[in-house]
N, C-alpha and C positions, 0 to 999 in steps of 0.2 A: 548252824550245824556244828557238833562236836568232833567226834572219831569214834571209831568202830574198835572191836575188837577181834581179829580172828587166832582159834587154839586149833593147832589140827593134833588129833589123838590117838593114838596109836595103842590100844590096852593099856588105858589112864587108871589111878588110882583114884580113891577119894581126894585125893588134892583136888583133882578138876572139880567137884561136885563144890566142895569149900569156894574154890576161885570164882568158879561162875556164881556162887552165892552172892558175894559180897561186890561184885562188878554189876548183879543186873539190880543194885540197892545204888548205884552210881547214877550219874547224868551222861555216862556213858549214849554213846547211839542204841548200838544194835554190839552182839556178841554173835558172832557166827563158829559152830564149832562144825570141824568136820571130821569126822568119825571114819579113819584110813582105813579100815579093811579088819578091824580089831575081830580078836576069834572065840571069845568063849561066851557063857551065863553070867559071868561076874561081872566081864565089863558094860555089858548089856544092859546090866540090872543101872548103873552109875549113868550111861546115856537116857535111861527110863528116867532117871534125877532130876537132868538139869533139860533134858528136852521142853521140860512144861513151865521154866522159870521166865521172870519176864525179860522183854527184850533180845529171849535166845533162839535161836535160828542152827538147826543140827541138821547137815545134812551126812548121808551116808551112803557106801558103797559096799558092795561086798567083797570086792581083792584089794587085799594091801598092795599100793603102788609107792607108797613110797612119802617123806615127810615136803619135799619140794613138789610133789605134784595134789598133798592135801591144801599146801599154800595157797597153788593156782588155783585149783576149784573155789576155795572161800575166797580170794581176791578177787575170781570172776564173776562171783554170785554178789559182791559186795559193790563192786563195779555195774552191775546192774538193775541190783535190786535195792540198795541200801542209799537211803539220800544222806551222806557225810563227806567230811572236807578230809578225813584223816584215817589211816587205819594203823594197830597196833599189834603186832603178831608175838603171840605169848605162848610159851611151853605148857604141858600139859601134867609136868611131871613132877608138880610143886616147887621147881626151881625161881618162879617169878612171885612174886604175892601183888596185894591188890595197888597199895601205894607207890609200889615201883611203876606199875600196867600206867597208871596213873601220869606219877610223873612225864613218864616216856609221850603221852598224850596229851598231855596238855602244854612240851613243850613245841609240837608240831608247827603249829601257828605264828611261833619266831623263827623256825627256821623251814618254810614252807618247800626249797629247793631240795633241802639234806635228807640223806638217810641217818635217822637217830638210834646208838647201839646204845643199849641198857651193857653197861661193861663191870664183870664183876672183878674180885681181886683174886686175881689169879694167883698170888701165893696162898691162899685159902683154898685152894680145889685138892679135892681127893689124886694121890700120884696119878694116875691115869690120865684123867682129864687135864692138869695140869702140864703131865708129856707133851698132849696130845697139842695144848691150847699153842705152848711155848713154840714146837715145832715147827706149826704154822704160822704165829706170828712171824716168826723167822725167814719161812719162806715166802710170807708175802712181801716183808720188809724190803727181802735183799732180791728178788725176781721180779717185783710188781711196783715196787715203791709205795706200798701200804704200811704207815706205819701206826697199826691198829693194837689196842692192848688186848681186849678181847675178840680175836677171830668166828670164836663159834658159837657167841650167843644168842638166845632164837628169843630176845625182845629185841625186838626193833620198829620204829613208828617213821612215818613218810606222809606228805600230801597224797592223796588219791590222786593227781598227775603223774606220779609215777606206776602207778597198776601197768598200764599199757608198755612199760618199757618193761619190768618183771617180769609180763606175763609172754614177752620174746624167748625166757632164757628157758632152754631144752631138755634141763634134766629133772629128774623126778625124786631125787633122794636126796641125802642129807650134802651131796654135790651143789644142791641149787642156792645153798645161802652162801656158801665162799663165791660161787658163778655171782650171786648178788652182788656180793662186794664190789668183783672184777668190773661186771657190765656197770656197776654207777661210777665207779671210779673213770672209766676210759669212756664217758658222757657227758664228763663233768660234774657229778652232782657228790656235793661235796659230804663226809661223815663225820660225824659229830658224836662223840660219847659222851654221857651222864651216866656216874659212878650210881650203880645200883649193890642190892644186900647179897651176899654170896652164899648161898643156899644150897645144900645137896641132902639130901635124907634119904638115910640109912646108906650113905657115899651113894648115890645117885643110880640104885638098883631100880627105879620104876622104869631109868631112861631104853629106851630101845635101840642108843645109839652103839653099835660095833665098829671096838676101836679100831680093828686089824680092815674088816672091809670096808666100812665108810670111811674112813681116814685114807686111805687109796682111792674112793671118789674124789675125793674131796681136791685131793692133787692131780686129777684127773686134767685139772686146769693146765698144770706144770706139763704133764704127759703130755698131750698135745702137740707140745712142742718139740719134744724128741720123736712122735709117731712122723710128724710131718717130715723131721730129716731121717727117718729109716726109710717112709716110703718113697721119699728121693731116690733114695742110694741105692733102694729095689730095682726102679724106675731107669735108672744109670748103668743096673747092669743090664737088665733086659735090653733095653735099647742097644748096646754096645752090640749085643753079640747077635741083635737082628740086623746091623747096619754092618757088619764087620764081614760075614759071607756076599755082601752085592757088593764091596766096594774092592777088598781085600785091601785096605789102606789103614790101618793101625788108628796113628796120628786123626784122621779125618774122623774113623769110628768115636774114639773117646772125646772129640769135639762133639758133635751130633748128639752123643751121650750124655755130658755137662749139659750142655744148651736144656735140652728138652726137660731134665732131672731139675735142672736151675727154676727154669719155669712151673715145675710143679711144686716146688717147692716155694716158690712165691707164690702161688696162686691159693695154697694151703697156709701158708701163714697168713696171709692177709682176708681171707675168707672163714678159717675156721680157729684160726689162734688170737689172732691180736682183732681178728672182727673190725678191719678200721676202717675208716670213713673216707683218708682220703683217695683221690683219684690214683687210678695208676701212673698217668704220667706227673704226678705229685712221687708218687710210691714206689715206683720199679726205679729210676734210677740210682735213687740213694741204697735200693737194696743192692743192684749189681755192683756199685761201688763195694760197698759193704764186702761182698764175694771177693772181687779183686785182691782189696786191700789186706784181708784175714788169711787169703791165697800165700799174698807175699811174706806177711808174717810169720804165717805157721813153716812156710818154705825157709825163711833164717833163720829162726829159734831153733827146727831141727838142724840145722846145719850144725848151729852155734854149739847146739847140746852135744851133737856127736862129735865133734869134730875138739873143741876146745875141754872137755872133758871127761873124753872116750864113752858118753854114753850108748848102751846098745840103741841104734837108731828105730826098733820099733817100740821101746820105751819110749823114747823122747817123742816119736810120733803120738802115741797115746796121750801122752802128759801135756803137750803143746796142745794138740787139738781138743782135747777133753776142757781146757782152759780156755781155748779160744770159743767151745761149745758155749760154755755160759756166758762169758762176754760177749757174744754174737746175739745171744736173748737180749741181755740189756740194751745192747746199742739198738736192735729191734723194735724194743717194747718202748722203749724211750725216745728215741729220735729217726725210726723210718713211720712204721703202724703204729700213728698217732691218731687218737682219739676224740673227738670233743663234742659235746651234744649240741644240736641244733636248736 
């Protein structure tokens, strides 16, 4: 067995018609394209194209859901229907051609564990995607410790052992291939890039991707992490001022407060951010140190700030705790909710 190919398409151009031409002339498996919810006669007529060519498998739906959620369906229909060792997930929008599809598949077989990213050069991308590419490098680099050149390219090739870990991750748009990154990286499955051609035409107006809302999916990752300490802090006050009329004890109230906020706050990081694997009592204690320790921190540094160079003290409060925000991520992500595939 070889590898599969799946395109999910979103109101494709002739490029897709072209692409599946010369992949089903390949020793390729199977091509599975899935046709997301696309709206007119034009694109219709291009699905009429390549529906009848060999080796191709088109399924389709009538609501656009989304490009992570045409992935799942072609990975789950490939997963069950398609006898191959390998599958190769390729854009629709003439940014891949046949010898890159290629490449990316034929090198699956040496690196059976990895995720393989077709990585273009990113000084060659239109301003845009270039912004858009560099930002996220950045933020995965420095939040995630992904140090990936190209973030958001949609080749990428895997063993079909990993389908069933993919087909875990929950979102449906163009959020689900950064999630991809995240979840192989904290499983252990290592990424591997192979320099591909950097392609856009007519500056990449077929793509469907928006910069403004799916780029805030896409950090949706990051988001997470800050959702989980506002709903603490919600959490912190509620509690306060339900515990504070039965007790009338100040001091006791904003213990009870902490305590309970603490806990959901662990219970949302380790369940819904960092997804980790180990036990709690592997897990909660290093996180309540964690609390303690950034406690004591942030409580000198304001001191420090106000006191040794008259800073107003609810600047120094912002400024300290905004700092110790993201440091609190890393020690997190890195040394409490650790990761590793089984």
């Amino acid at each position: 067995m070889g590898f599969s190919v799946l395109i999910p398409a979103y109101n494709p151009t002739e490029q897709l018609v072209d692409l599946t031409q010369e992949l089903s002339q390949t020793n390729v498996d199977a091509i599975v394209i899935v046709n997301d919810g696309s709206t007119d006669d034009t694109h219709a007529a291009i699905f009429a194209n390549v529906r009848n060519l060999p080796k191709v498998t088109l399924i389709e739906y009538a609501q656009n859901r989304g490009k992570g959620a045409a992935l799942k369906v072609g990975l789950a229909h490939i997963q069950k229907h398609v006898k191959t060792s390998g599958v190769v997930t390729a854009d629709a929008d003439g940014q891949h051609i046949t010898k890159d599809v290629l490449a990316i598949g034929e090198a699956i077989p040496q690196n059976p564990n990895a995720l393989l990213l077709g990585s273009r050069e990113v000084d060659e991308m239109p301003t845009k995607s270039y912004l858009g590419n560099s930002i996220t490098r950045f933020v995965f680099r420095v939040f995630f410790g992904l140090n990936i050149s190209d973030t958001q390219t949609g080749l990428r090739g895997f063993a079909t052992d990993l389908i069933d870990l993919l087909l875990t991750i929950p979102y449906d748009r163009y959020e689900f291939e950064s999630e991809m990154l995240m979840v192989c990286n904290r499983n252990g499955v290592a990424m591997v890039e192979h320099r591909i051609e950097t392609i856009y035409i007519e500056n990449n107006a077929a793509s469907s991707f928006n910069p403004w809302v799916d780029s805030t999916r896409i950090y949706f990752v990051l988001f997470r992490y800050v959702f989980a300490s506002l709903a603490a802090a919600i959490v912190d006050y509620i509690v306060f001022f339900i515990v504070l009329p039965l007790n009338e004890n100040t001091l006791f109230s904003i213990f009870i407060a902490r305590a309970v906020s603490l806990l959901v706050n662990y219970f949302l990081l380790r369940t819904r951010v960092f997804f980790a694997t180990g036990t709690v009592r592997q897990t909660f204690p290093r996180y309540v140190a964690l609390v303690i320790v950034s406690g004591f921190i942030a409580s000198g540094l304001i001191d420090l700030l106000a006191n040794s160079i008259s800073m107003n003290i609810g600047l120094a409060k912002v400024l300290v705790e905004s700092t110790l925000f993201v440091l609190n991520f890393l020690v997190n992500r890195s040394y409490i909710f650790i990761n590793r595939r089984k």
